[in-house]
PLY file of the C-alpha trace (Angstrom):
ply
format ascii 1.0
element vertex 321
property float x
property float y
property float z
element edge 320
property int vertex1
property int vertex2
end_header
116.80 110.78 171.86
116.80 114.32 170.13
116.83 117.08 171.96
117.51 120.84 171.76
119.99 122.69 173.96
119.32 126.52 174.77
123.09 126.94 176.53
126.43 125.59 175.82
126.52 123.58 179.78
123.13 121.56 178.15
125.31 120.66 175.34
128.09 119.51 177.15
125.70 117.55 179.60
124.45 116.05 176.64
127.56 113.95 175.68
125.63 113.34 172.09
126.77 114.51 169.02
125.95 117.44 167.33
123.43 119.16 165.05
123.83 122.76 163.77
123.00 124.12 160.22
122.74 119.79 159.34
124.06 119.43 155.88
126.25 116.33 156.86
124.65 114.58 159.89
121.10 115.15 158.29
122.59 112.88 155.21
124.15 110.31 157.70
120.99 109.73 159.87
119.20 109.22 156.44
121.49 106.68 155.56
121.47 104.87 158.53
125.33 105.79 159.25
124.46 107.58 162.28
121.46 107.29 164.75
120.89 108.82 168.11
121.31 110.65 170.62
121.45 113.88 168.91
121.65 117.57 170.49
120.10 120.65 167.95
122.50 123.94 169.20
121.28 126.18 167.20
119.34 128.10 169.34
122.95 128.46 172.06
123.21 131.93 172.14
126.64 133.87 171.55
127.62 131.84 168.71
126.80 133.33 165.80
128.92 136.65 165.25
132.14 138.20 164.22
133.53 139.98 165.89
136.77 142.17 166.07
139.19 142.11 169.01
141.57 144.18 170.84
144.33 142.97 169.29
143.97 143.43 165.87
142.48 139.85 165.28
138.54 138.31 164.45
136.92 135.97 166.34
134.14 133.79 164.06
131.50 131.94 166.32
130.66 128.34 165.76
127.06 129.31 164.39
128.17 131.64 161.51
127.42 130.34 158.43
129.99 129.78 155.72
128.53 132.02 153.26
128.33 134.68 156.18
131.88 134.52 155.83
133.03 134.72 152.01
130.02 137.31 152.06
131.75 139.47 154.77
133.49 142.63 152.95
135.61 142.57 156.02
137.16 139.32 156.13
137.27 139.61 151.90
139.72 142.68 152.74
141.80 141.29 155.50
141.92 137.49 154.74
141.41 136.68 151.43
142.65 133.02 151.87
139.55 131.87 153.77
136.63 133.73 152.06
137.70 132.40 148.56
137.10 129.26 149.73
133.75 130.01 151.36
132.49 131.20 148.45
133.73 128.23 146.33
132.97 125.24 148.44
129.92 122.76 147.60
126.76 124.39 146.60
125.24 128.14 147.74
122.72 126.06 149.53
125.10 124.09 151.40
127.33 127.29 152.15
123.83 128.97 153.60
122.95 126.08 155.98
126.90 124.68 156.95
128.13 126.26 160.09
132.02 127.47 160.75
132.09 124.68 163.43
130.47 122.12 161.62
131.93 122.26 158.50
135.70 121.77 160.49
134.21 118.95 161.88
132.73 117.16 159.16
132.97 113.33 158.63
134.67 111.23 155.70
133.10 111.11 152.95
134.42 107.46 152.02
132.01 105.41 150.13
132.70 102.84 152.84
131.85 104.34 155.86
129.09 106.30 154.23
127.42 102.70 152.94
125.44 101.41 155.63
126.07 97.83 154.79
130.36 98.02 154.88
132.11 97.82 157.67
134.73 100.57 158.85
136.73 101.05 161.67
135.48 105.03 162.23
132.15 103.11 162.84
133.34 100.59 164.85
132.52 97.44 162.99
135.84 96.46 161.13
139.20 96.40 162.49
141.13 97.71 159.42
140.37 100.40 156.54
138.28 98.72 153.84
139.79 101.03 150.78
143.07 100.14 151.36
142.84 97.11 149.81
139.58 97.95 148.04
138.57 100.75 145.70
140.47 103.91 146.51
140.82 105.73 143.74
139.46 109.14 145.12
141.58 108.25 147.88
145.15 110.38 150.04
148.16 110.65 148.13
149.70 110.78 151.40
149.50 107.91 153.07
149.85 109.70 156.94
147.73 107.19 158.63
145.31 104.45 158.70
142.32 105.65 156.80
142.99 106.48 153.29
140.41 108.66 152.60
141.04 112.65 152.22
139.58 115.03 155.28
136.77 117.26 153.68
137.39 120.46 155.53
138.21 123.19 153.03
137.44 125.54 155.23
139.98 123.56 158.08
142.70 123.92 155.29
142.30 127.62 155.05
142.36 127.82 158.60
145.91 126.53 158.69
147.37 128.97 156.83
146.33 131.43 159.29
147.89 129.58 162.28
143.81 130.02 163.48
142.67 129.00 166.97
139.76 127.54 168.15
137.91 127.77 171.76
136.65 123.86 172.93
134.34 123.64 175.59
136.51 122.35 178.69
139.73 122.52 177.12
140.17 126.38 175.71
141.61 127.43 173.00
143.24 124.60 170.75
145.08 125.77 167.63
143.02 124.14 164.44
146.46 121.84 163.49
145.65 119.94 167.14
141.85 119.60 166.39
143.01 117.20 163.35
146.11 115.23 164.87
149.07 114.35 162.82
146.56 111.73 160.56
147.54 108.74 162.91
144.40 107.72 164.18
141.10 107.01 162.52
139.33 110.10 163.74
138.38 112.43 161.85
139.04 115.36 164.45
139.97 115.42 168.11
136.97 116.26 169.91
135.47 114.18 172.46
132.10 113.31 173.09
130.61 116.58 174.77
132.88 118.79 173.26
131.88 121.36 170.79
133.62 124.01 169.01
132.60 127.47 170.46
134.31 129.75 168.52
137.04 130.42 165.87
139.94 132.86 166.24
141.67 134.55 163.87
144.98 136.63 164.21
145.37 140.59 163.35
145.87 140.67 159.68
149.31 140.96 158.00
149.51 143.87 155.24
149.79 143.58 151.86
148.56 140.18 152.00
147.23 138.34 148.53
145.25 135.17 148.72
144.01 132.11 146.83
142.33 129.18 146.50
141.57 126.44 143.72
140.16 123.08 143.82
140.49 119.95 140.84
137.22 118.44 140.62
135.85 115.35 138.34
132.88 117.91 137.53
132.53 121.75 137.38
130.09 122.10 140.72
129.08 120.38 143.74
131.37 117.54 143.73
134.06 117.06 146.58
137.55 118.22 145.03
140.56 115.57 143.95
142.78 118.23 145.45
142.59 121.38 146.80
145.28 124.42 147.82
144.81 127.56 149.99
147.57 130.12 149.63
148.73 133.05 151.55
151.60 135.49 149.84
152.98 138.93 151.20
155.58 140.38 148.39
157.14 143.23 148.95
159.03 144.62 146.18
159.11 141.85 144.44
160.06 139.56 147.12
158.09 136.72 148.85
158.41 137.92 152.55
155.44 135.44 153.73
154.30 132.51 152.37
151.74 129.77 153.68
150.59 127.29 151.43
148.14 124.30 152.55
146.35 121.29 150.84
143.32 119.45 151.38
142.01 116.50 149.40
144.97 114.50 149.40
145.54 113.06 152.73
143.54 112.12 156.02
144.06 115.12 157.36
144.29 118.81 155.89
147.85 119.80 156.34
150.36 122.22 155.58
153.03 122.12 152.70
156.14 123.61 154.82
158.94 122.73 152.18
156.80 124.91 149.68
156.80 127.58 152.25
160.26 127.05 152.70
161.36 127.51 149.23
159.40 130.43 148.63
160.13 132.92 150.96
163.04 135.35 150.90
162.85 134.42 147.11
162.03 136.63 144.00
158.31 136.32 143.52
159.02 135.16 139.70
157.32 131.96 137.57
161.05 129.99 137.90
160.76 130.47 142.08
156.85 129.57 141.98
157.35 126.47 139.59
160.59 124.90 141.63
158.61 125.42 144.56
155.91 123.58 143.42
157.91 120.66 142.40
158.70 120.31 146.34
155.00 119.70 147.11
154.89 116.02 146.85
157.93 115.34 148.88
156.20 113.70 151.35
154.19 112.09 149.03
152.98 107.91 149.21
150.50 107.75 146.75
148.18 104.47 146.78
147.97 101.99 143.99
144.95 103.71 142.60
145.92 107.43 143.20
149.26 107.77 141.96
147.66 110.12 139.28
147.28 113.07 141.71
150.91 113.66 142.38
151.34 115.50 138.96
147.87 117.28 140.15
149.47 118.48 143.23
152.13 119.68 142.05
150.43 121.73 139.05
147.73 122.72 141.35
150.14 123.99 143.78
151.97 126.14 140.56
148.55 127.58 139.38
147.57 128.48 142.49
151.03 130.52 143.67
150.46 132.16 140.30
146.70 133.07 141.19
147.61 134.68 144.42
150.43 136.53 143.26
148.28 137.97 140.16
145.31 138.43 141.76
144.84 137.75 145.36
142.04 139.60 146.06
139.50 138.11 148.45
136.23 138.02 146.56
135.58 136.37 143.32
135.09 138.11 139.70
132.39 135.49 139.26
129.29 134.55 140.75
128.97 130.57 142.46
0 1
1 2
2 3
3 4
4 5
5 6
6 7
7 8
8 9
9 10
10 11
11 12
12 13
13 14
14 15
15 16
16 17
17 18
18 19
19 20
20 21
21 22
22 23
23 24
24 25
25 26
26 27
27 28
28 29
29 30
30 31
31 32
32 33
33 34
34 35
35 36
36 37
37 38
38 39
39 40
40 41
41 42
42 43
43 44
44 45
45 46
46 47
47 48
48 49
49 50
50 51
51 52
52 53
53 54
54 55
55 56
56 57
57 58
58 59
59 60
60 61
61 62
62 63
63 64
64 65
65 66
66 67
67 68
68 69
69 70
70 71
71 72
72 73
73 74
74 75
75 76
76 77
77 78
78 79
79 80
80 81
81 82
82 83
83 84
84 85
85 86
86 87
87 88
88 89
89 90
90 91
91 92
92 93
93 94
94 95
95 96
96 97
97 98
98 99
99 100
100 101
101 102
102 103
103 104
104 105
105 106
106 107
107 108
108 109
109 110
110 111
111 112
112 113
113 114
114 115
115 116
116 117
117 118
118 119
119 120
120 121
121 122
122 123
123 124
124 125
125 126
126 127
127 128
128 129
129 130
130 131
131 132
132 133
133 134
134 135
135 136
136 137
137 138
138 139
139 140
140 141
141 142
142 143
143 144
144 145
145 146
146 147
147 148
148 149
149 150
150 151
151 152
152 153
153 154
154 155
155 156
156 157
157 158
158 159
159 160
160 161
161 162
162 163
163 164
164 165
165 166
166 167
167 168
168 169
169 170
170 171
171 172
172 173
173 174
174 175
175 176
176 177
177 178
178 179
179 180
180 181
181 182
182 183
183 184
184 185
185 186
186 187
187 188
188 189
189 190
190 191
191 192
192 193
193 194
194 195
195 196
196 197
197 198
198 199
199 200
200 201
201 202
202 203
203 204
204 205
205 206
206 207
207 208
208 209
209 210
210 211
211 212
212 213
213 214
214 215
215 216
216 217
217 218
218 219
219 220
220 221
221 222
222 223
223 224
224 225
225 226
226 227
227 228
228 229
229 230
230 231
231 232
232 233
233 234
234 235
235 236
236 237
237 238
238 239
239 240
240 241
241 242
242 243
243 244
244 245
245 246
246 247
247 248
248 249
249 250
250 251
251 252
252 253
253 254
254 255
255 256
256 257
257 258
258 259
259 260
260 261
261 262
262 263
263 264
264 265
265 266
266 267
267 268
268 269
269 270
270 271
271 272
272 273
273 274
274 275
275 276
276 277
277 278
278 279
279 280
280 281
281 282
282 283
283 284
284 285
285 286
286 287
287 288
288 289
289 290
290 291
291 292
292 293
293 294
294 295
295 296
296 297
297 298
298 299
299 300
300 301
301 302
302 303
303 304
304 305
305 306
306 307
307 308
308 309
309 310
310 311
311 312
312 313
313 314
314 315
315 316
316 317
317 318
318 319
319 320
């Protein structure tokens, strides 16, 4: 059955899982990955603004588009680490129809689970990960859990750096690090049938703050990145006072790099801190027998895109995508 809710309490009633903007469940149903019941919420009202709040901070509804987003002169000013990577993210098509709720709760893109004809456990008809001991060579570097293939939020790894929050329906507000686990389970986020993302909450913006974001891809557009790092600096005179750095690509889940963090603030803002920090990003690296050549990516992805933020961190690009 497809139906289309007008409120949030018809979605919930629903208990099927969601359409918005389309641009990943539209592709699934196509391939026979996914099949009904299906509830359209686009038309729920209250979901598609931003908004500022009393306390310094933005709340994004679930609706708002991504390009809405890196196209918002506001959030370009005040949190340059998530509208570089709304601009940059798959094509300006996809970036016009992807929501802010959907696009955090996308599914893998494995070649397994996308294939109708392979079995996978996130569909329910194998009992272990097929690319473990298949072809993984797009594959996590760090081996959290039991699916080996990376999370495709970009957005969800921006999100981290900024602590963000999200409202569920039934459960309140969730911070987005709890919507994707600690990478030991096959799902690919946390919510429950009947739950929906209503909103997105962002804290009051620090000062000073420089941003950036870069992405390794096997082609120059439209292709889903190897790796990818969001990065949040605050220097003041010439000192790292605040530094969140996060990574996407590269594991099950989108995650934080803490011992970069660690290493970086309090320090000089200078190449020699930037480049010893980066060496600390793999730490907790387990690459797979096909992906051990990403862990020298991660680390000189993590480098160039320290240096980007500190020399540039602006939040809109100098080039059109």
């Amino acid at each position: 059955m497809y139906t289309k809710a007008n409120n949030i309490e018809e979605v919930v009633a629903s208990g099927a899982e969601l359409r918005a903007g389309g641009t990943d469940i539209q592709e699934r149903l196509r391939s026979g990955v996914s099949g009904l019941p299906i509830v359209d919420i686009q038309d729920v009202e209250g979901l598609g603004g931003i908004e500022a709040r009393d306390d310094g901070g933005v709340d994004v509804g679930a609706l708002v588009s991504i390009s809405q987003v890196g196209e918002h002169s506001g959030l370009r000013a005040a949190y340059p680490a998530l509208t570089l990577p709304a601009q940059l993210l798959a094509t300006p098509q996809a970036r016009s129809r992807g929501t802010m709720g959907g696009v955090l709760c996308q599914r893998t893109r494995c070649w397994y689970y996308r294939n109708p004809h392979m079995g996978c456990p996130k569909k329910g008809n194998a009992q272990e990960c097929p690319s473990r001991e298949g072809n993984h060579e797009f594959g996590v570097v760090f081996d959290f859990g039991p699916c080996v293939y990376p999370h495709p939020s970009s957005i969800g790894a921006a999100l981290l750096t900024y602590d963000a929050t999200i409202t569920v329906t039934g459960r309140g507000e969730i911070t987005v690090a709890e919507l994707y686990g600690d990478g030991s389970s096959y799902a690919d986020h946390q919510l429950q049938p009947g739950e929906m993302i209503t909103h997105i909450h962002l804290p009051a913006p620090v000062a000073g703050e420089q941003g950036a974001y870069q992405r390794l891809m096997s082609r120059a557009l439209a292709e889903w990145p190897l790796a990818e790092v969001v990065v949040r600096l605050v220097i003041n005179a010439g000192t790292i006072e605040l530094a969140r750095v996060s990574i996407g690509g590269v594991a099950n889940i989108p995650f934080r790099l803490t011992e970069v963090e660690e290493a970086l603030e309090g320090k000089p803002a200078t190449d020699e801190v930037i480049e010893a920090a980066a060496k600390r990003a793999t730490e907790r690296a387990r690459p797979l027998p096909q992906t051990g050549y990403k862990v020298a990516m991660v680390e000189a992805l993590v480098a160039s895109t320290l240096l980007d933020a500190r020399d540039r961190g602006q939040g809109a690009l100098d080039f059109a995508m």
